[in-house]
C-alpha positions as CSV (number, residue, x, y, z in Angstrom):
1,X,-117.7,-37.3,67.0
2,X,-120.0,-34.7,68.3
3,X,-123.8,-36.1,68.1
4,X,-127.4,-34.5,67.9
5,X,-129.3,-35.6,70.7
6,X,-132.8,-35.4,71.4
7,X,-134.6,-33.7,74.6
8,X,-134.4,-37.1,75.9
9,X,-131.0,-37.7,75.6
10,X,-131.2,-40.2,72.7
11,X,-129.2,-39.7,69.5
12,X,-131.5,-38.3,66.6
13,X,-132.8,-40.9,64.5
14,X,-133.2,-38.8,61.3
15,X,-129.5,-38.1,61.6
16,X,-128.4,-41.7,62.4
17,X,-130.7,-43.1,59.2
18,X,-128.1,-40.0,57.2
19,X,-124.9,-41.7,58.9
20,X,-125.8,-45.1,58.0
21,X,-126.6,-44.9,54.2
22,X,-123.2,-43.0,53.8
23,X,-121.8,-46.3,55.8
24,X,-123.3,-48.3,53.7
25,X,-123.4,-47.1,50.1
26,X,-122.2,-49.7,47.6
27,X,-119.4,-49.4,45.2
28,X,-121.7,-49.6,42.2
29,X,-123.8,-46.6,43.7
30,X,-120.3,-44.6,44.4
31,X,-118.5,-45.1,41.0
32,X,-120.9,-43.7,38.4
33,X,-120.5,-41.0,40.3
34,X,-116.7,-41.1,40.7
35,X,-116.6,-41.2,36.7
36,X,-119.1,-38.2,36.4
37,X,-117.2,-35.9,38.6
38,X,-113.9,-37.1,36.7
39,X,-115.2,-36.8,33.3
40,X,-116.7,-33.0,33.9
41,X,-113.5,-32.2,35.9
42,X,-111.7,-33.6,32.5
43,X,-113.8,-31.7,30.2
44,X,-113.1,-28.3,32.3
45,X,-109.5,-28.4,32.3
46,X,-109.3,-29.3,28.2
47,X,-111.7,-26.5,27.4
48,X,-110.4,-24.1,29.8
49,X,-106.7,-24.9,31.3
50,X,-104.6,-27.5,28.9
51,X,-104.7,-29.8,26.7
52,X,-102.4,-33.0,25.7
53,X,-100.9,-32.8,22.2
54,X,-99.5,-35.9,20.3
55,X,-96.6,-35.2,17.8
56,X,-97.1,-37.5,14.3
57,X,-94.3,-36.1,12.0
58,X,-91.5,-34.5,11.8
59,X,-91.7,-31.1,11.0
60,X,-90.2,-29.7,14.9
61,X,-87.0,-31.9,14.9
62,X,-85.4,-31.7,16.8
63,X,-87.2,-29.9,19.3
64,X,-90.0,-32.2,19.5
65,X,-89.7,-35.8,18.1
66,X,-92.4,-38.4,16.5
67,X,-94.1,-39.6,19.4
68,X,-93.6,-36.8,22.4
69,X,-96.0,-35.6,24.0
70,X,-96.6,-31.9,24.7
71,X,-98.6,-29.9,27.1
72,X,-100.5,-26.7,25.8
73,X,-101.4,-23.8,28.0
74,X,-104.7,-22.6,26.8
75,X,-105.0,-19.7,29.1
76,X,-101.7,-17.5,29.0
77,X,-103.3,-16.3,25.5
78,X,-106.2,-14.7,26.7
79,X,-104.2,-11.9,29.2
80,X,-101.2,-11.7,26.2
81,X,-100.4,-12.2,22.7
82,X,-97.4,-14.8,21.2
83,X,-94.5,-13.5,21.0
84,X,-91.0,-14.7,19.1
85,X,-89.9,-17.9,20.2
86,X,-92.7,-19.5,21.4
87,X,-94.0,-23.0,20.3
88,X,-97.6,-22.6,19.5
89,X,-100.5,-25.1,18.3
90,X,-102.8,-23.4,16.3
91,X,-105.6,-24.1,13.6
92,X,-104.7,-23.6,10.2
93,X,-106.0,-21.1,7.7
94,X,-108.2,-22.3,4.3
95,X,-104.4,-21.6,2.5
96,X,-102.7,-24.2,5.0
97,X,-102.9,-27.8,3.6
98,X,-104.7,-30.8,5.5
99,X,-102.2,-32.9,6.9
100,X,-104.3,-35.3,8.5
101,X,-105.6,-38.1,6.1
102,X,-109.8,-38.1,5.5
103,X,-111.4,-40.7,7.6
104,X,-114.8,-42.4,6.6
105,X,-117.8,-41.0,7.6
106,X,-118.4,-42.7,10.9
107,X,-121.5,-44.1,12.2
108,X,-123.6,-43.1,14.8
109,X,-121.5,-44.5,17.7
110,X,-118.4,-43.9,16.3
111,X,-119.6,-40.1,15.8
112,X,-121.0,-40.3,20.0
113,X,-117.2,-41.7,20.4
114,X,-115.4,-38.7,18.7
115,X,-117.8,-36.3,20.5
116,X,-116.9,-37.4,24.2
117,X,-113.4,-38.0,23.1
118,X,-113.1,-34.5,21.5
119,X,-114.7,-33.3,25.2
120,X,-111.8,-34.6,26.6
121,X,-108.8,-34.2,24.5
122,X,-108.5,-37.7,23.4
123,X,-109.9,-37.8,19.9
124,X,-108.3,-37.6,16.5
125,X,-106.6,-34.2,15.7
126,X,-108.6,-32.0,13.3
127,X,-107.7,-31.6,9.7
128,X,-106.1,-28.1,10.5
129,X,-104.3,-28.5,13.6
130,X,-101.0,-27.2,13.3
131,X,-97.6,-26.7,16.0
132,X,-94.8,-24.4,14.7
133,X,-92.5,-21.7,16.5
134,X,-93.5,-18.0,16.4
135,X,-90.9,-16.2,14.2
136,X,-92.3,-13.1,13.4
137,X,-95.2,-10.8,15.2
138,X,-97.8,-8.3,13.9
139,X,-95.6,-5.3,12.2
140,X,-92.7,-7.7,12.5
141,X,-90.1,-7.6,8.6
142,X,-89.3,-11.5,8.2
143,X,-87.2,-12.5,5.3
144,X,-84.6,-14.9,4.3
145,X,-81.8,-14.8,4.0
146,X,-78.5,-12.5,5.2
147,X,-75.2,-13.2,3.7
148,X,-75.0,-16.0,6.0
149,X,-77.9,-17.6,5.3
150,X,-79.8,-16.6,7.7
151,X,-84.0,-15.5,8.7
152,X,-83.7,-11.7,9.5
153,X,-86.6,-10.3,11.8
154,X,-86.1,-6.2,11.5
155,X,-83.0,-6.3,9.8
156,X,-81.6,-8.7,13.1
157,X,-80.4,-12.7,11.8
158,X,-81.3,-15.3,14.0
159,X,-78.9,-17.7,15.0
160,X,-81.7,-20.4,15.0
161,X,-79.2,-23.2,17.1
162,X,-82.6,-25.1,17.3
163,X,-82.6,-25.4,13.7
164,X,-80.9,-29.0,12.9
165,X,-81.8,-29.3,9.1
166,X,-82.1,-26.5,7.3
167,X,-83.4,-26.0,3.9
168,X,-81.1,-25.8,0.7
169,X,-79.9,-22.2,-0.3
170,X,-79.6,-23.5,-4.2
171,X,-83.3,-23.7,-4.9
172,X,-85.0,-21.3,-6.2
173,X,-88.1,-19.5,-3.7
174,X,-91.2,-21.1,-5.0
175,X,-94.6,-19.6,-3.2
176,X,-96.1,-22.4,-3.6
177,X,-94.1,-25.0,-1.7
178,X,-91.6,-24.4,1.6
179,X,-88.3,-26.4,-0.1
180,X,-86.0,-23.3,-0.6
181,X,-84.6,-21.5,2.2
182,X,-85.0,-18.2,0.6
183,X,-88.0,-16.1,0.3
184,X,-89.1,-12.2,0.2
185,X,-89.6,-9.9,2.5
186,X,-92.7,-10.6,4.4
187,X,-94.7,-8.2,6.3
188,X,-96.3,-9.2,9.3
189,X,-100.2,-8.3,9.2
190,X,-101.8,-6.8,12.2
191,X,-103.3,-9.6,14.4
192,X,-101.1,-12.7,12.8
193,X,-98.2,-14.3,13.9
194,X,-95.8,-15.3,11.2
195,X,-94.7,-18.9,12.2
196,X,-92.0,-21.5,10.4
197,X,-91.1,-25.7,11.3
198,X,-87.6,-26.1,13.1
199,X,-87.4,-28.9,10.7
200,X,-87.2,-26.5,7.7
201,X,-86.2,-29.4,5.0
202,X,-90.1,-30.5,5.5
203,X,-91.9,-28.0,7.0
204,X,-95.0,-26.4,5.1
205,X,-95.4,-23.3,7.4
206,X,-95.8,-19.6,7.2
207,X,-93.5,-19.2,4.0
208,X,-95.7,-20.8,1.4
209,X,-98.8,-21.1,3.1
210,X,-99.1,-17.0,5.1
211,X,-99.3,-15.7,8.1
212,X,-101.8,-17.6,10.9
213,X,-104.6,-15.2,13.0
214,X,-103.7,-15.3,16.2
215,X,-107.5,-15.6,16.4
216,X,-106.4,-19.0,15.8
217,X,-103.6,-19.9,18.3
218,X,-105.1,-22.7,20.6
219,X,-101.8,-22.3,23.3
220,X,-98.6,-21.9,23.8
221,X,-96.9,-25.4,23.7
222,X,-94.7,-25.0,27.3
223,X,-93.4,-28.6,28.1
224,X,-92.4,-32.0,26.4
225,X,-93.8,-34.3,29.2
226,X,-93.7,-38.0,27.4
227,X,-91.3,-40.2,26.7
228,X,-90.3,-39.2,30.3
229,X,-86.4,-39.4,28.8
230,X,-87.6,-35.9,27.3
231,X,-89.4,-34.2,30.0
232,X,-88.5,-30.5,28.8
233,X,-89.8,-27.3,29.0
234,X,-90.1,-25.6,25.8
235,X,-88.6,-22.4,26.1
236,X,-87.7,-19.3,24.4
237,X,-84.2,-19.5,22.5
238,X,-82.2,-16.2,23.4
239,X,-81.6,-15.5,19.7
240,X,-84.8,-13.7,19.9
241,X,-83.7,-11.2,22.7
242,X,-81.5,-8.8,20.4
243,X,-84.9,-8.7,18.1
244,X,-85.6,-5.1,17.5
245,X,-89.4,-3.8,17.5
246,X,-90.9,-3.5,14.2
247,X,-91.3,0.4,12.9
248,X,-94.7,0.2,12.8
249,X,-95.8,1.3,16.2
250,X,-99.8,0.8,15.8
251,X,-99.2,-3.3,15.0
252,X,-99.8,-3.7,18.6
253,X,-96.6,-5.7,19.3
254,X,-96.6,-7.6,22.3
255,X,-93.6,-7.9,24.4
256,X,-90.6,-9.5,23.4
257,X,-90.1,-11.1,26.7
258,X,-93.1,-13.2,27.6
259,X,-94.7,-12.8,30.9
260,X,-94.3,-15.6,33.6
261,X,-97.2,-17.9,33.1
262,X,-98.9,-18.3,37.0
263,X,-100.7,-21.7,35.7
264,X,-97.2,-23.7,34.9
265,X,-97.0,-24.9,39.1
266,X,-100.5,-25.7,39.1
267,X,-100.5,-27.8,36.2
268,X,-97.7,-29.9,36.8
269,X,-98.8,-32.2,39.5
270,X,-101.5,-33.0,36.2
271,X,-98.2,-33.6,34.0
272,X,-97.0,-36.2,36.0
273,X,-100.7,-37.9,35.8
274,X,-100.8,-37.6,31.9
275,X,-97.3,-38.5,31.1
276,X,-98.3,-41.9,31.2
277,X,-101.8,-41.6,29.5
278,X,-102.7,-42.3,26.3
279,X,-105.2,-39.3,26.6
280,X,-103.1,-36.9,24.0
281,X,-104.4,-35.1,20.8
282,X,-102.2,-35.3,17.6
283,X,-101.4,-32.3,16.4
284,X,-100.1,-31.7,12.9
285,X,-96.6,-30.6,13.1
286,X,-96.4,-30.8,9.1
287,X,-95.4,-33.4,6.2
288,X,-92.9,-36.1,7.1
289,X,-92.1,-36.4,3.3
């Protein structure tokens, strides 16, 4: 180690005091501020990077189960818009219904407990926090069904292999409620995303409760990284590929094929971290009933 020395050849003493309060500074001095640097280091990433997502219900079987875990990518939406095929979480509009049960009004520490663990991505979901797969875009014709049952985006069917459990062809469309397969010819508005459960025996999604702002699209759900059994990344089915482009050219499509997302290598040496942690949001993926 190269050391300061002074004009008579002895080491500085101002710099020795510096090199032996580093040497000697406790444990209880160093981690307070071990747990500051993690916690804003945690708060950055949530608000900015990804967040951790608990599944409660069923409404994405099979593509995501009770219990997984996913990761969101918070940034890809702010260079691009959804596009077909992609898992999203999102808040729900004032027509989507709450699927988190009311909690009592906490008191003052329980409130200071939800704040820091909303900073960090560890707190109860909100009432209108939703995950479902993009199915139609802005300008995008979505109906059900073709003579084979099927959703039709532009006039193309979807052969939705990820759908398990499909909703029954012999009820009736009600607007009200998602149980029938069948409904009209919807219209993608400009700047929403039209978006549907995998699960369609229970999910409530886009056809009885409308289109979602993508305004309101939180990220773009990329990997399954707990139970590690299902470490997956979430990925675009190819039924979307043969998808023509709506025939209103002003919506402002986006691209049918989504851009590589830069962040993904970054972010996984966090997965591996996480996919032990009980750090994850829920997030409403619809009625388990």
């Amino acid at each position: 180690m190269v050391q300061t020395l002074d004009e008579d050849g002895t080491v500085d003493p101002w710099r020795r005091r510096v090199r032996r309060t580093r040497r000697q500074m406790p444990l209880w001095q160093e981690l307070p501020l071990l747990l500051v640097v993690a916690f804003c280091l945690a708060v950055l990433i949530r608000t900015f990077l990804l967040q951790a997502f608990f599944i409660p219900s069923g409404s994405m079987e099979d593509t995501l189960l009770i219990g997984d875990r996913v990761l969101v990518n918070k940034v890809v939406y702010d260079v691009r818009d959804p596009v077909r095929g992609e898992v999203v979480v999102f808040r729900g509009t004032d027509r989507w219904a709450p699927q988190v049960d009311q909690q009592p009004e906490p008191g003052f520490a329980g409130k200071l407990g939800r704040t820091v663990g909303d900073l960090v991505g560890v707190s109860r979901p909100g009432e209108k926090d939703f995950i479902k797969r993009v199915i139609g875009v802005p300008g995008d014709r979505v109906k059900c069904c073709d003579s084979q049952g099927r959703v039709t985006v532009n006039g193309t069917p979807l052969d939705e292999s990820y759908v398990l459990r499909d909703s029954p062809l012999d009820l009736p469309p009600n607007p009200q409620e998602c149980r029938s397969r069948r409904f009209d010819e919807v219209v993608v508005p400009p700047g929403q995303i039209f978006v549907m459960g995998d699960h369609r025996e229970v999910s409530q999604d886009a056809r009885c409760q409308g289109p979602v702002p993508i305004d309101n699209v939180v990220g773009r759900a990329f990997m399954v990284v707990w139970p590690s059994s299902r470490w997956a990344a979430l990925s675009v089915p190819a039924t979307f590929d043969d998808v023509a482009a709506p025939a209103t050219a002003s919506a402002g499509v986006p691209p049918t094929h989504p851009s590589p997302q830069g962040g993904v290598l970054l972010i996984l040496p966090l997965a591996v971290v996480l996919r032990g942690s009980r750090a994850f949001r829920t997030v409403t993926s619809g009625p388990a009933t």
